[in-house]
CHARMM internal coordinates of N, CA and C (Angstrom, degrees):
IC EDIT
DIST 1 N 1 CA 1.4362
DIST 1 CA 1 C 1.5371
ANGL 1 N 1 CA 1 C 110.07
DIST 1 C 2 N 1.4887
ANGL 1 CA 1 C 2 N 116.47
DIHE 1 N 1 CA 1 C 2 N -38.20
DIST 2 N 2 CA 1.2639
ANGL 1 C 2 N 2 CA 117.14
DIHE 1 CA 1 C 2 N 2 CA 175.34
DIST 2 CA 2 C 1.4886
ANGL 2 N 2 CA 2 C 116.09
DIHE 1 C 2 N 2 CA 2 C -45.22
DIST 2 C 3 N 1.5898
ANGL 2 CA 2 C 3 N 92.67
DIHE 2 N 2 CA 2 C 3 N -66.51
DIST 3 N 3 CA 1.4555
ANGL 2 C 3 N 3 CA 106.11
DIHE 2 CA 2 C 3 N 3 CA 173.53
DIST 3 CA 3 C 1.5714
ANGL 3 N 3 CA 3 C 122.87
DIHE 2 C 3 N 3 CA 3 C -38.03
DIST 3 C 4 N 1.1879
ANGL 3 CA 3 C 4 N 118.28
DIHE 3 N 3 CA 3 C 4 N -49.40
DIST 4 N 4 CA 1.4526
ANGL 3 C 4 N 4 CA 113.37
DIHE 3 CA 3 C 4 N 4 CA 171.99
DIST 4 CA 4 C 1.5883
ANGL 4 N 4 CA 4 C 113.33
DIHE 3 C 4 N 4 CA 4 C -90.08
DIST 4 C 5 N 0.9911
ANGL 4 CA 4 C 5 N 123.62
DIHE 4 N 4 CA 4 C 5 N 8.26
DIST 5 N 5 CA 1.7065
ANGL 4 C 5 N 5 CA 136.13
DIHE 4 CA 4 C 5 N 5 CA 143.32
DIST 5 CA 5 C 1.6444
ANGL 5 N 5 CA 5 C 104.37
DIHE 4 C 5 N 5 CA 5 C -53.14
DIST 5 C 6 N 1.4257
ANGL 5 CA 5 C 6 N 122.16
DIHE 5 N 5 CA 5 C 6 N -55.04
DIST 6 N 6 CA 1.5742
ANGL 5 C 6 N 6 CA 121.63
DIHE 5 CA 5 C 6 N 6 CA -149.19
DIST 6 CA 6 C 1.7286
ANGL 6 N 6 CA 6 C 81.52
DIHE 5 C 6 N 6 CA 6 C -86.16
DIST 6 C 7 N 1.1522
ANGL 6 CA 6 C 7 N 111.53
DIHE 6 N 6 CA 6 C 7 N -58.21
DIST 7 N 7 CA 1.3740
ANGL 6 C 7 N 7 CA 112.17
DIHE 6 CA 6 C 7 N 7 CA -171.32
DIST 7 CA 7 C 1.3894
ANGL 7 N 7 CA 7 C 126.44
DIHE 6 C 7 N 7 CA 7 C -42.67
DIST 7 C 8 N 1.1989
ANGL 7 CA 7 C 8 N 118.28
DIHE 7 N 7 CA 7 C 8 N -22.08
DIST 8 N 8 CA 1.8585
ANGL 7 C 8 N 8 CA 137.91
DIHE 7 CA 7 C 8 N 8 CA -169.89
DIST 8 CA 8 C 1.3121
ANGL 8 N 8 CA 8 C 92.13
DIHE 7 C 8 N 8 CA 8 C -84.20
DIST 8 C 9 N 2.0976
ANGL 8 CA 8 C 9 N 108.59
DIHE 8 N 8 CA 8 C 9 N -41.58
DIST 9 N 9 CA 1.8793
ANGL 8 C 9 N 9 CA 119.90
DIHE 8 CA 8 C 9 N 9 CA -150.88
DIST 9 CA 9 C 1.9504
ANGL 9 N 9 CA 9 C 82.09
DIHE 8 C 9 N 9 CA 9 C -84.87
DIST 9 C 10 N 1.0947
ANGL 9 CA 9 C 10 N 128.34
DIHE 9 N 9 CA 9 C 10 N -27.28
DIST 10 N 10 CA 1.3787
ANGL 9 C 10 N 10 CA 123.74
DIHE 9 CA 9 C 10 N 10 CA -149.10
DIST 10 CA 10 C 1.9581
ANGL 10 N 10 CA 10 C 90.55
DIHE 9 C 10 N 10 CA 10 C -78.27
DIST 10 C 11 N 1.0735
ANGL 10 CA 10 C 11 N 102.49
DIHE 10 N 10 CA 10 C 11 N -49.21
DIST 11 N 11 CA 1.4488
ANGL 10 C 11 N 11 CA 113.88
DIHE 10 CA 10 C 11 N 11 CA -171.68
DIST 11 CA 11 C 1.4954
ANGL 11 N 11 CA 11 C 114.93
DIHE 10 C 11 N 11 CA 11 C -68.17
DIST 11 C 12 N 1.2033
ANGL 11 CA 11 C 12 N 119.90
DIHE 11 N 11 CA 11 C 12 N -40.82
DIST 12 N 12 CA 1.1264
ANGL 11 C 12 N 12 CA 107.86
DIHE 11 CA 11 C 12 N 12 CA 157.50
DIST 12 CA 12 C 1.3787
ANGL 12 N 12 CA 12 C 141.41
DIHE 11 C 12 N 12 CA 12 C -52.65
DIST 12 C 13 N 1.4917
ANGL 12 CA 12 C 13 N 100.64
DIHE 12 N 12 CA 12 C 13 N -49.35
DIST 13 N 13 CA 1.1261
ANGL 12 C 13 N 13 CA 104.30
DIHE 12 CA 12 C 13 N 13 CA 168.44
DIST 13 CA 13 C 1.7084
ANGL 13 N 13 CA 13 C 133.48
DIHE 12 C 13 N 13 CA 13 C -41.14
DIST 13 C 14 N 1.7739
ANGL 13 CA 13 C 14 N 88.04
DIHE 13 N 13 CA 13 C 14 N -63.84
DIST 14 N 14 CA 1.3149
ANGL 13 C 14 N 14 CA 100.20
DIHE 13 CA 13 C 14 N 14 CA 173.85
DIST 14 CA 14 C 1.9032
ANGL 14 N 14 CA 14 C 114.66
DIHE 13 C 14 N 14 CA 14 C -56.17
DIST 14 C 15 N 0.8446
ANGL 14 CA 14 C 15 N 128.45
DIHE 14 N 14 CA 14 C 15 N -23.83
DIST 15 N 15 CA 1.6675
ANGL 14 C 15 N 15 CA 133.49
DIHE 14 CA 14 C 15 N 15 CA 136.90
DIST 15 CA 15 C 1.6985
ANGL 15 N 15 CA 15 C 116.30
DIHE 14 C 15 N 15 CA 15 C -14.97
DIST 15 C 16 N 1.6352
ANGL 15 CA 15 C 16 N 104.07
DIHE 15 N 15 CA 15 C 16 N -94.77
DIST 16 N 16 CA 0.9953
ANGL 15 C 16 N 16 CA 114.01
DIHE 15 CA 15 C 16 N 16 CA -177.03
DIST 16 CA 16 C 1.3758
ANGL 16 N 16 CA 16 C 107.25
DIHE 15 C 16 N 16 CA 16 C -63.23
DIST 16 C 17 N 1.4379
ANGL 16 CA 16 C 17 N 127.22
DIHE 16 N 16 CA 16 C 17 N -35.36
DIST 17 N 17 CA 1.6348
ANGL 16 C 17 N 17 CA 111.87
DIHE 16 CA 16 C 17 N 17 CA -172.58
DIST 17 CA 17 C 1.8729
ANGL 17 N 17 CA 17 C 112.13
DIHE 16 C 17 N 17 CA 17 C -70.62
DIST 17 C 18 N 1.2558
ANGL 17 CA 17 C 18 N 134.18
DIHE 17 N 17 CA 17 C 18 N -9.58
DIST 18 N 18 CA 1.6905
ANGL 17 C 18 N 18 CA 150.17
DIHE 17 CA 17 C 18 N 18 CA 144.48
DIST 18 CA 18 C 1.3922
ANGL 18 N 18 CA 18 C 105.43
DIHE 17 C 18 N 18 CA 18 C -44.66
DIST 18 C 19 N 1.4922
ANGL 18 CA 18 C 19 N 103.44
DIHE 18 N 18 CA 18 C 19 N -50.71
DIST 19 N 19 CA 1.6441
ANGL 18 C 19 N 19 CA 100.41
DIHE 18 CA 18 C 19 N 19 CA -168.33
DIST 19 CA 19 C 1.4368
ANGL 19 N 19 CA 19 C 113.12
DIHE 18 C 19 N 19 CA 19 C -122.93
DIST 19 C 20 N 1.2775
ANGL 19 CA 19 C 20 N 109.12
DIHE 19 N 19 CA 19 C 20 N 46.29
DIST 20 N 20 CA 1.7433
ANGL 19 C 20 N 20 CA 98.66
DIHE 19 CA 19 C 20 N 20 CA -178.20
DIST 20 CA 20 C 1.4224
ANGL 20 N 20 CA 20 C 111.55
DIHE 19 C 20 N 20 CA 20 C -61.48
DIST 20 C 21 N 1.3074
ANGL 20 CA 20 C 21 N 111.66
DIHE 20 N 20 CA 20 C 21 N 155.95
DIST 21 N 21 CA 1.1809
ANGL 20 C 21 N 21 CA 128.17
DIHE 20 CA 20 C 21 N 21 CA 179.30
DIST 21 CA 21 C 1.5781
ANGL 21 N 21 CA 21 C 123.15
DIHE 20 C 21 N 21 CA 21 C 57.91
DIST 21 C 22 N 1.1641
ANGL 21 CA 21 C 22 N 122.52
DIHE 21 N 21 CA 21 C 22 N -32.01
DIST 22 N 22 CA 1.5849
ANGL 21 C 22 N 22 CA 122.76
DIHE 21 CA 21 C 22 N 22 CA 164.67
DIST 22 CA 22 C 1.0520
ANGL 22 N 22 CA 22 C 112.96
DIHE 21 C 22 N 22 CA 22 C -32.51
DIST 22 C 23 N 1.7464
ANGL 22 CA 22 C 23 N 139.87
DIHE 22 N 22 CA 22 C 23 N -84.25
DIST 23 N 23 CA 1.5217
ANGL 22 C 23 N 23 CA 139.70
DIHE 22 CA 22 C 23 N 23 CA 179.75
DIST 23 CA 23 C 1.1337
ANGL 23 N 23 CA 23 C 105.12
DIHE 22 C 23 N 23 CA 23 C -36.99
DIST 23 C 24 N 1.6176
ANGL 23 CA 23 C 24 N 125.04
DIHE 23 N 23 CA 23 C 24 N -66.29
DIST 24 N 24 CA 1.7328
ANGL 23 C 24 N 24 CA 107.25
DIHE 23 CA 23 C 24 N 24 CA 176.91
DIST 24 CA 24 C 1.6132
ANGL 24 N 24 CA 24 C 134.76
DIHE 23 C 24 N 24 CA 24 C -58.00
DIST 24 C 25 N 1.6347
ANGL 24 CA 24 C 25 N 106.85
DIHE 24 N 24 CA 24 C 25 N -19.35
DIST 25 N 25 CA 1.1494
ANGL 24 C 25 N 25 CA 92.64
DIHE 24 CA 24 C 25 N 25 CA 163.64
DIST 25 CA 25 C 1.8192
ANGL 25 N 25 CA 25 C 135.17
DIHE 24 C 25 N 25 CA 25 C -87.09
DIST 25 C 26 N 1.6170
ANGL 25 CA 25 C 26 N 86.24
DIHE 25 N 25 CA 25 C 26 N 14.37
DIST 26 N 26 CA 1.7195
ANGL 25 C 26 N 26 CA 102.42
DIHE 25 CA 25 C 26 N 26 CA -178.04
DIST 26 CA 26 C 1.8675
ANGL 26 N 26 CA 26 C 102.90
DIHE 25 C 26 N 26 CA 26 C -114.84
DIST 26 C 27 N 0.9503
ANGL 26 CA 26 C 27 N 100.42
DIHE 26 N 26 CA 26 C 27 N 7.47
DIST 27 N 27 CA 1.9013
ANGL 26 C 27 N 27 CA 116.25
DIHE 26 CA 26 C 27 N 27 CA -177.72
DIST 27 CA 27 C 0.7355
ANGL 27 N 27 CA 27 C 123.51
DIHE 26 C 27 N 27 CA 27 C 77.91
DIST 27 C 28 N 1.7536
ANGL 27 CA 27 C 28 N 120.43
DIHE 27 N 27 CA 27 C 28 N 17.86
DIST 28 N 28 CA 1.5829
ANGL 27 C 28 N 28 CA 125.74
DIHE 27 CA 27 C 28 N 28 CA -174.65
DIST 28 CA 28 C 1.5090
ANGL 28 N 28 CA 28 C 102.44
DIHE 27 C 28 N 28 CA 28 C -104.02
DIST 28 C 29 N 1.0293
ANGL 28 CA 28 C 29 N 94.26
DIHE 28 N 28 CA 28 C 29 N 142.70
DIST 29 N 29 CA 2.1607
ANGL 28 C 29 N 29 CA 109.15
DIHE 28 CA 28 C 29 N 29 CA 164.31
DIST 29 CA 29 C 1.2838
ANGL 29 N 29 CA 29 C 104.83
DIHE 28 C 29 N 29 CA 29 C -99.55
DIST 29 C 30 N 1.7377
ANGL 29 CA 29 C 30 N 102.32
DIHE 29 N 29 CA 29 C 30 N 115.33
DIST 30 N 30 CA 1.2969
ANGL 29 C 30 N 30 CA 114.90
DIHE 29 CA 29 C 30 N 30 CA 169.93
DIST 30 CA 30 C 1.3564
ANGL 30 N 30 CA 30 C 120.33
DIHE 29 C 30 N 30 CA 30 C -52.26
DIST 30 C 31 N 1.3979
ANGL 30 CA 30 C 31 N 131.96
DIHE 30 N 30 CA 30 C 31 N -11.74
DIST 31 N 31 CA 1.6292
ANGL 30 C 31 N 31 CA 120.34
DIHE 30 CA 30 C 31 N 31 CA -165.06
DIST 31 CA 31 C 2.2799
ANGL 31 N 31 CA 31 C 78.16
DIHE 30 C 31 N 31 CA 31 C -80.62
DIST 31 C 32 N 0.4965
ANGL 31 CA 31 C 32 N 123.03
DIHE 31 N 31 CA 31 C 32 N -43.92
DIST 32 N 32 CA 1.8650
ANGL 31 C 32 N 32 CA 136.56
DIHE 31 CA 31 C 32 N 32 CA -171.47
DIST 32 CA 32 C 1.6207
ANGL 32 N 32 CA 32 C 97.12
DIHE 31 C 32 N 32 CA 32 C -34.72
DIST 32 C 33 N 1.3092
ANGL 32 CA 32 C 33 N 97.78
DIHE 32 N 32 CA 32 C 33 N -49.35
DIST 33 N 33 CA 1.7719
ANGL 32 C 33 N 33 CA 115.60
DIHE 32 CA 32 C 33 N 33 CA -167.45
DIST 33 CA 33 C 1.6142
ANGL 33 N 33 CA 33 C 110.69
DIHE 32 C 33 N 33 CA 33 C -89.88
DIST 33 C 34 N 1.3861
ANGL 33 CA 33 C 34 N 117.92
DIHE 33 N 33 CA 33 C 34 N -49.81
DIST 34 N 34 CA 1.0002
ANGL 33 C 34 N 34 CA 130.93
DIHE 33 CA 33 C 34 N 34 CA -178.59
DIST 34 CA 34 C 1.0499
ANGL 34 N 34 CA 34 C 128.59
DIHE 33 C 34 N 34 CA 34 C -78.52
DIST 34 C 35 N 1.3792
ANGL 34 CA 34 C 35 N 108.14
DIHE 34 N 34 CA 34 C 35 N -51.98
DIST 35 N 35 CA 1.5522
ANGL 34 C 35 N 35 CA 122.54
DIHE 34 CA 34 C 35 N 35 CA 176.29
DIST 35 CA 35 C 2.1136
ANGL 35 N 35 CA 35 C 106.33
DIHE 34 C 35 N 35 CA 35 C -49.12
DIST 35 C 36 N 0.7720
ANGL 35 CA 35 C 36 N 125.32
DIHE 35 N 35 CA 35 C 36 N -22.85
DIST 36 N 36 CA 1.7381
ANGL 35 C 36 N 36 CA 117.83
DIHE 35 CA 35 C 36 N 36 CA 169.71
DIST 36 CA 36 C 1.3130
ANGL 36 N 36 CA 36 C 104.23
DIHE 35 C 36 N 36 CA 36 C -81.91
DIST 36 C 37 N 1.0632
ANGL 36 CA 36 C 37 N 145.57
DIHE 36 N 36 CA 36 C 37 N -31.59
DIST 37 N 37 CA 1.4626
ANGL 36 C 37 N 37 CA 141.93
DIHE 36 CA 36 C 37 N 37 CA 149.17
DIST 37 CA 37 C 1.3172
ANGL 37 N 37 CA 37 C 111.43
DIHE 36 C 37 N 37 CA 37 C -39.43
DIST 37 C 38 N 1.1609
ANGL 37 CA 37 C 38 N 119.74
DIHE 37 N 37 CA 37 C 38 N -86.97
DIST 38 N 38 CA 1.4157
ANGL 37 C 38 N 38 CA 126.08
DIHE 37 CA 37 C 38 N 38 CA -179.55
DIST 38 CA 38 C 1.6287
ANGL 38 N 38 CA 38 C 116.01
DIHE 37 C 38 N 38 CA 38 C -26.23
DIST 38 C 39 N 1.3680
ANGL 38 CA 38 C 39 N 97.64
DIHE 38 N 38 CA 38 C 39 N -65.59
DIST 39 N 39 CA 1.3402
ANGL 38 C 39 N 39 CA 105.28
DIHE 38 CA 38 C 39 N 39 CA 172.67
DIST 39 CA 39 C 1.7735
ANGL 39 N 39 CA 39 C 126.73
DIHE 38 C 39 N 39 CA 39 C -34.75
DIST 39 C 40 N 1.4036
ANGL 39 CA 39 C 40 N 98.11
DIHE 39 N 39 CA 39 C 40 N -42.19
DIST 40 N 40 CA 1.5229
ANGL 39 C 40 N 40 CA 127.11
DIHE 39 CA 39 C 40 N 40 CA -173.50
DIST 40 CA 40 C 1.4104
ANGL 40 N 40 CA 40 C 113.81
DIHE 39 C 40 N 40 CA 40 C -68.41
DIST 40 C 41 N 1.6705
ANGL 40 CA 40 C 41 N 96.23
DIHE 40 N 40 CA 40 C 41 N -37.47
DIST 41 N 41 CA 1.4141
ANGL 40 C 41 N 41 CA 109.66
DIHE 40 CA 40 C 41 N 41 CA -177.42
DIST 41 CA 41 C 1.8512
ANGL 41 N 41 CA 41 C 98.99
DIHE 40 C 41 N 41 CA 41 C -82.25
DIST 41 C 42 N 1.2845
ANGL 41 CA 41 C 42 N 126.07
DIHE 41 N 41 CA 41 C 42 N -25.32
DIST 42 N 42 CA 1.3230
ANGL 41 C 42 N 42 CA 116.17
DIHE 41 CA 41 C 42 N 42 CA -164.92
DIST 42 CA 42 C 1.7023
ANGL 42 N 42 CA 42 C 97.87
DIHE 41 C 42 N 42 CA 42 C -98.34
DIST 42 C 43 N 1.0356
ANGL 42 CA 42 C 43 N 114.68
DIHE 42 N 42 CA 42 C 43 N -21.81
DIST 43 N 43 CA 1.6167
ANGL 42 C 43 N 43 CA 103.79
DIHE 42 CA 42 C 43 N 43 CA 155.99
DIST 43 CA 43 C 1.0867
ANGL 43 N 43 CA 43 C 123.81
DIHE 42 C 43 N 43 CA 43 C -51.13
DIST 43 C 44 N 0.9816
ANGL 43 CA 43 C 44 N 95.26
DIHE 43 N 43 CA 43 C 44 N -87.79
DIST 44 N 44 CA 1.8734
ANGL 43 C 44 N 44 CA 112.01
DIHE 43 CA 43 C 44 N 44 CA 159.76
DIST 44 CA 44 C 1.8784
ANGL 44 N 44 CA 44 C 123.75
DIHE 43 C 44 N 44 CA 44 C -11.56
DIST 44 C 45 N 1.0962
ANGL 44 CA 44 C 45 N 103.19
DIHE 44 N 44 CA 44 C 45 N -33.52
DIST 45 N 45 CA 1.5010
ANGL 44 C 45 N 45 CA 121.89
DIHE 44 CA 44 C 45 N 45 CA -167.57
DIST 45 CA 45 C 1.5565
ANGL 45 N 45 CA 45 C 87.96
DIHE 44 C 45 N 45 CA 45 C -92.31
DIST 45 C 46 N 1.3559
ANGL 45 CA 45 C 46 N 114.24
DIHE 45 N 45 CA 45 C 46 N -62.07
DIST 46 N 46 CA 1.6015
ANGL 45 C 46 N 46 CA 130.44
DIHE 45 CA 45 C 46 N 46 CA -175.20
DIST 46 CA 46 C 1.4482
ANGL 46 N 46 CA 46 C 86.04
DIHE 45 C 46 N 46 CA 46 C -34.61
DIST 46 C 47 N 1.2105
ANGL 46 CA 46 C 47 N 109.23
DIHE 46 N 46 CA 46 C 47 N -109.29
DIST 47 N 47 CA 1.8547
ANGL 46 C 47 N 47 CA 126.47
DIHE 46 CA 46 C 47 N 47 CA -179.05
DIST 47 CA 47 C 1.1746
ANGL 47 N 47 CA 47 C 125.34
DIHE 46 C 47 N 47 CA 47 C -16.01
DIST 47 C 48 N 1.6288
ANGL 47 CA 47 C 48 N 112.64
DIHE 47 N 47 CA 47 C 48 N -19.51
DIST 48 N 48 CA 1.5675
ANGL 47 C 48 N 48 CA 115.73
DIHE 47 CA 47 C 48 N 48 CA 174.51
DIST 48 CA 48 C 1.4970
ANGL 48 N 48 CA 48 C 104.44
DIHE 47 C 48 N 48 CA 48 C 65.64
DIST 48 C 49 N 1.2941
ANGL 48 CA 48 C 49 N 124.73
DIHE 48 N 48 CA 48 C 49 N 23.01
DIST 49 N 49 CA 1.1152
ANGL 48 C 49 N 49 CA 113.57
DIHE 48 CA 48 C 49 N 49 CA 146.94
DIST 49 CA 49 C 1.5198
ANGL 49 N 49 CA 49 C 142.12
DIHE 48 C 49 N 49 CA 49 C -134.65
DIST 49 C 50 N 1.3360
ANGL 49 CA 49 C 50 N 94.40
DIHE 49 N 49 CA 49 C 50 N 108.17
DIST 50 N 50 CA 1.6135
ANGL 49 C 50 N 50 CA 123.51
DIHE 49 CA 49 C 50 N 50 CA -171.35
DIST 50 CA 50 C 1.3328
ANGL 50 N 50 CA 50 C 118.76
DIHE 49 C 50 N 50 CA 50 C -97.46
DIST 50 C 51 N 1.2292
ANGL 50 CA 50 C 51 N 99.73
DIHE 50 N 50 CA 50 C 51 N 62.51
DIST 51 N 51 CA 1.7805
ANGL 50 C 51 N 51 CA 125.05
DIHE 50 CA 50 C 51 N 51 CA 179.94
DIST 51 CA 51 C 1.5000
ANGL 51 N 51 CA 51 C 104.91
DIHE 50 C 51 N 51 CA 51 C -112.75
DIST 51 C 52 N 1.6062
ANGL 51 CA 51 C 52 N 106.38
DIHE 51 N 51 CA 51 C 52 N -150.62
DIST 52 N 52 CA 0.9496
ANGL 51 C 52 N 52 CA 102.52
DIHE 51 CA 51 C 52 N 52 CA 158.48
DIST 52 CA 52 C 1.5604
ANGL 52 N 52 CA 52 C 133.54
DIHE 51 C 52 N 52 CA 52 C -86.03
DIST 52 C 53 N 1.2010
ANGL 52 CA 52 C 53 N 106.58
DIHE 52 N 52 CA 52 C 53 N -23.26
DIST 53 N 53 CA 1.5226
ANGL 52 C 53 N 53 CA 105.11
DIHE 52 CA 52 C 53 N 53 CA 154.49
DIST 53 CA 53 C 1.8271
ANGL 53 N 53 CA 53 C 121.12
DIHE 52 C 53 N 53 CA 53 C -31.30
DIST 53 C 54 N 1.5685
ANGL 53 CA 53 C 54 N 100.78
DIHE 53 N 53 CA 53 C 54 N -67.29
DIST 54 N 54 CA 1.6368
ANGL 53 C 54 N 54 CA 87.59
DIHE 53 CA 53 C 54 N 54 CA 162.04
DIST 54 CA 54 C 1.2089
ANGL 54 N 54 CA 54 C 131.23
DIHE 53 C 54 N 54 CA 54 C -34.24
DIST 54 C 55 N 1.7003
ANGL 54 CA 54 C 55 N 132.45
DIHE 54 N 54 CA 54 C 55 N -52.64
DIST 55 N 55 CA 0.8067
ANGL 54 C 55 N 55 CA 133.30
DIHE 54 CA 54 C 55 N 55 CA 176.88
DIST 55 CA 55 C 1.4518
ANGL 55 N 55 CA 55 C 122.25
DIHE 54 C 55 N 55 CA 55 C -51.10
DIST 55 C 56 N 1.3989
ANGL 55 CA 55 C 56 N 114.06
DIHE 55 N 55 CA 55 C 56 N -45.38
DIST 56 N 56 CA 1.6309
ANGL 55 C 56 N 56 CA 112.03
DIHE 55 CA 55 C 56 N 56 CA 167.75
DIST 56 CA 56 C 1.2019
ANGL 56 N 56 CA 56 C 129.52
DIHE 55 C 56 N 56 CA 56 C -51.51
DIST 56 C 57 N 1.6974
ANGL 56 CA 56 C 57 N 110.89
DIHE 56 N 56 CA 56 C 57 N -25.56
DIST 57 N 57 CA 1.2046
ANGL 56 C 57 N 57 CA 99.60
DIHE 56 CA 56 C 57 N 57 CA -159.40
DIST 57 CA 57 C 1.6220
ANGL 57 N 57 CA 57 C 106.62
DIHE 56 C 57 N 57 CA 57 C -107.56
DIST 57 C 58 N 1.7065
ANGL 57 CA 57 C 58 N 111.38
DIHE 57 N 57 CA 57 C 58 N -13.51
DIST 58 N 58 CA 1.3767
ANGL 57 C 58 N 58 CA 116.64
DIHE 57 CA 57 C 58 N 58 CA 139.56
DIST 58 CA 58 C 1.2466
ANGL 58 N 58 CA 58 C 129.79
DIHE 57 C 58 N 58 CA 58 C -45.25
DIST 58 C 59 N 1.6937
ANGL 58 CA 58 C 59 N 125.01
DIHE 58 N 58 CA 58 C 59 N -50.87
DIST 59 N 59 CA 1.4562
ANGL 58 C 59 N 59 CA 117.27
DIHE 58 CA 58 C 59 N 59 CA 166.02
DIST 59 CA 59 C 1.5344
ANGL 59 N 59 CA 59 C 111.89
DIHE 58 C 59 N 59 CA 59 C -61.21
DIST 59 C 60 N 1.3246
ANGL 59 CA 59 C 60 N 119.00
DIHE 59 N 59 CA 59 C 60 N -41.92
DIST 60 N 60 CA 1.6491
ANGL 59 C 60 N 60 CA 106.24
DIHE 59 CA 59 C 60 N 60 CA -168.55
DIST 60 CA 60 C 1.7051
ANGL 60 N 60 CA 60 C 103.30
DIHE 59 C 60 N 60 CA 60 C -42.46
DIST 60 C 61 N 1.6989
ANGL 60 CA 60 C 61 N 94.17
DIHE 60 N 60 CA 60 C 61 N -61.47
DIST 61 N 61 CA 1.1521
ANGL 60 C 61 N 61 CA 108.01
DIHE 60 CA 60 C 61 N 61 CA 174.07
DIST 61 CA 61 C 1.9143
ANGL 61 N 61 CA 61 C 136.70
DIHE 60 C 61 N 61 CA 61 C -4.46
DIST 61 C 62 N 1.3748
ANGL 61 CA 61 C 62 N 71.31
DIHE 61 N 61 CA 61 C 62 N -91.22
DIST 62 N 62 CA 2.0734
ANGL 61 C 62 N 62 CA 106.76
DIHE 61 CA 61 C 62 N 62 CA 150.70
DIST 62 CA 62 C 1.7774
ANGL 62 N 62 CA 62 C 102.41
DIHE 61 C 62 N 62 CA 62 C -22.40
DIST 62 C 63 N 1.2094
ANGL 62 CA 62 C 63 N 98.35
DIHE 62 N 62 CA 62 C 63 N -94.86
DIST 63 N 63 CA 1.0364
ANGL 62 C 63 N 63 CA 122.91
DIHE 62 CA 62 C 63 N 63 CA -170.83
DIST 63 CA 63 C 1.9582
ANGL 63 N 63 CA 63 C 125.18
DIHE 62 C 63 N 63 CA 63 C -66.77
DIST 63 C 64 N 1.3021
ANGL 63 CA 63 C 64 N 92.68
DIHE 63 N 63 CA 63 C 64 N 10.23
DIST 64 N 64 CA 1.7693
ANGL 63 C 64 N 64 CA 104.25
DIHE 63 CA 63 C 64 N 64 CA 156.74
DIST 64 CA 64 C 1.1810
ANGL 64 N 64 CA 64 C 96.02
DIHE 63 C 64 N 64 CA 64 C -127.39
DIST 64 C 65 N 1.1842
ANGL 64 CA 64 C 65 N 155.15
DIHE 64 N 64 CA 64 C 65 N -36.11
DIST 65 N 65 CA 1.5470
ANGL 64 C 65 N 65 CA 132.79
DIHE 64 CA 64 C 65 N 65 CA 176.47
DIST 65 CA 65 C 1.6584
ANGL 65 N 65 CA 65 C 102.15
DIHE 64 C 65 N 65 CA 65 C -49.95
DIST 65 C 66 N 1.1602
ANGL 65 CA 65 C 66 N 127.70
DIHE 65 N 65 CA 65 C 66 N -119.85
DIST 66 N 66 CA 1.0707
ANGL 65 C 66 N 66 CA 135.90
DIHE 65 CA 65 C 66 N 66 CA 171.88
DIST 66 CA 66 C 1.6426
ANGL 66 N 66 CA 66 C 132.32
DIHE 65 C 66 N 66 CA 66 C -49.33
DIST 66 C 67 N 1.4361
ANGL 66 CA 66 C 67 N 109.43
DIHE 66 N 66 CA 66 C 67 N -27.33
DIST 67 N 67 CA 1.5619
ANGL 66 C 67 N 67 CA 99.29
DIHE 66 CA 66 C 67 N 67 CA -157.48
DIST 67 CA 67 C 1.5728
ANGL 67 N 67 CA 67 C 127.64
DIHE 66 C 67 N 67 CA 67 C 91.19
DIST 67 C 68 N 0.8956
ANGL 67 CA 67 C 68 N 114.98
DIHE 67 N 67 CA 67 C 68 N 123.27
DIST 68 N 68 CA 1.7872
ANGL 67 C 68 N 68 CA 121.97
DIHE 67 CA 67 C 68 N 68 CA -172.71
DIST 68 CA 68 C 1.8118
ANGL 68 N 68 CA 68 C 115.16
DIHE 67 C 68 N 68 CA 68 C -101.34
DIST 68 C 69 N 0.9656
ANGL 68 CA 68 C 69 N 105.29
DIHE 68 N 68 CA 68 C 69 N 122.05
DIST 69 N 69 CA 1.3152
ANGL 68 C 69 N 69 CA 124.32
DIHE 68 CA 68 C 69 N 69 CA 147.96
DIST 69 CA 69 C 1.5198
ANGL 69 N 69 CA 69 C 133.06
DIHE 68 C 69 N 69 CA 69 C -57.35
DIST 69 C 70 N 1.1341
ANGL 69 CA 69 C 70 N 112.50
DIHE 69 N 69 CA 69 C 70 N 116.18
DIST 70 N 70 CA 1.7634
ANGL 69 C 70 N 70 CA 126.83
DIHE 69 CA 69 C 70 N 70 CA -160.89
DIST 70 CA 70 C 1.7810
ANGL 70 N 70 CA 70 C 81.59
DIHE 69 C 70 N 70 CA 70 C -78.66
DIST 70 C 71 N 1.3993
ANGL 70 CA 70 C 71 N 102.66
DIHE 70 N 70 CA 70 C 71 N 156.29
DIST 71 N 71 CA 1.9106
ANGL 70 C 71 N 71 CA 111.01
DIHE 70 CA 70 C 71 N 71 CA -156.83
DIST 71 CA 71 C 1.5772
ANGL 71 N 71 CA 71 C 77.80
DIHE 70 C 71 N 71 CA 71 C -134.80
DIST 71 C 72 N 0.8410
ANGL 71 CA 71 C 72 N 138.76
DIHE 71 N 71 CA 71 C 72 N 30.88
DIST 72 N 72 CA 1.8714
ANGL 71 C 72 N 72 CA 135.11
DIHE 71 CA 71 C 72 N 72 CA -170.56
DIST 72 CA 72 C 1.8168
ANGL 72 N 72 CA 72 C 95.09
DIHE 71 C 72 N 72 CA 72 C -86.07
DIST 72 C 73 N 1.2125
ANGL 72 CA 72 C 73 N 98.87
DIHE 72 N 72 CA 72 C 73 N 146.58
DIST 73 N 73 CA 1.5025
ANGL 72 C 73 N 73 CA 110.24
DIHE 72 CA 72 C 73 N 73 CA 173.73
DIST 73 CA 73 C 1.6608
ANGL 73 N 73 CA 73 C 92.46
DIHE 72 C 73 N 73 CA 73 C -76.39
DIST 73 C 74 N 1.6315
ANGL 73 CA 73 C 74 N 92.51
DIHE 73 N 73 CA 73 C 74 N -170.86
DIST 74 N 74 CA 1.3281
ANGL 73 C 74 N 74 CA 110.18
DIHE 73 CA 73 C 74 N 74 CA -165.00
DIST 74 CA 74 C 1.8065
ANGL 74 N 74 CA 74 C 112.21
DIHE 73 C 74 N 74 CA 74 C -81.74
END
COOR INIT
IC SEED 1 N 1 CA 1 C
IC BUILD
C-alpha cells in the first residue's frame, strides 16, 4: 500500500512540478486537479495493473477532476 501511496504522491507531483504555479495563479489548487490523477495512478499501481487499464483510469481520472482541453492544431 505504501508503495502505491508514493506512486499516486510521485505522479502528482510530477503534475504540478510541469506546471508550477499556473493553477495558483488562476485560483486553483492543484491537489483539486491533480490529486484524481494521482489517485488513479495509485490504484492502478495497487491492482498491478499497468496496462492499458491504467491508462483509463488515469484519463477517467484527468478528465473528472477538471476536464481536458482538446490540444488539436488549427
Amino acid at each position: 500500500m505504501m508503495t502505491a501511496y508514493a506512486a499516486g504522491y510521485e505522479t502528482w507531483a510530477e503534475l504540478v512540478r510541469r506546471d508550477a504555479d499556473h493553477h495558483h495563479g488562476k485560483g486553483w489548487h492543484p491537489t483539486g486537479i491533480f490529486g484524481a490523477i494521482g489517485a488513479a495512478a495509485a490504484c492502478a499501481y495497487d491492482c498491478a495493473s499497468w496496462t492499458a487499464k491504467a491508462a483509463h483510469a488515469i484519463a477517467l481520472g484527468a478528465s473528472q477532476s477538471a476536464g481536458l482541453m482538446p490540444t488539436s492544431g488549427p
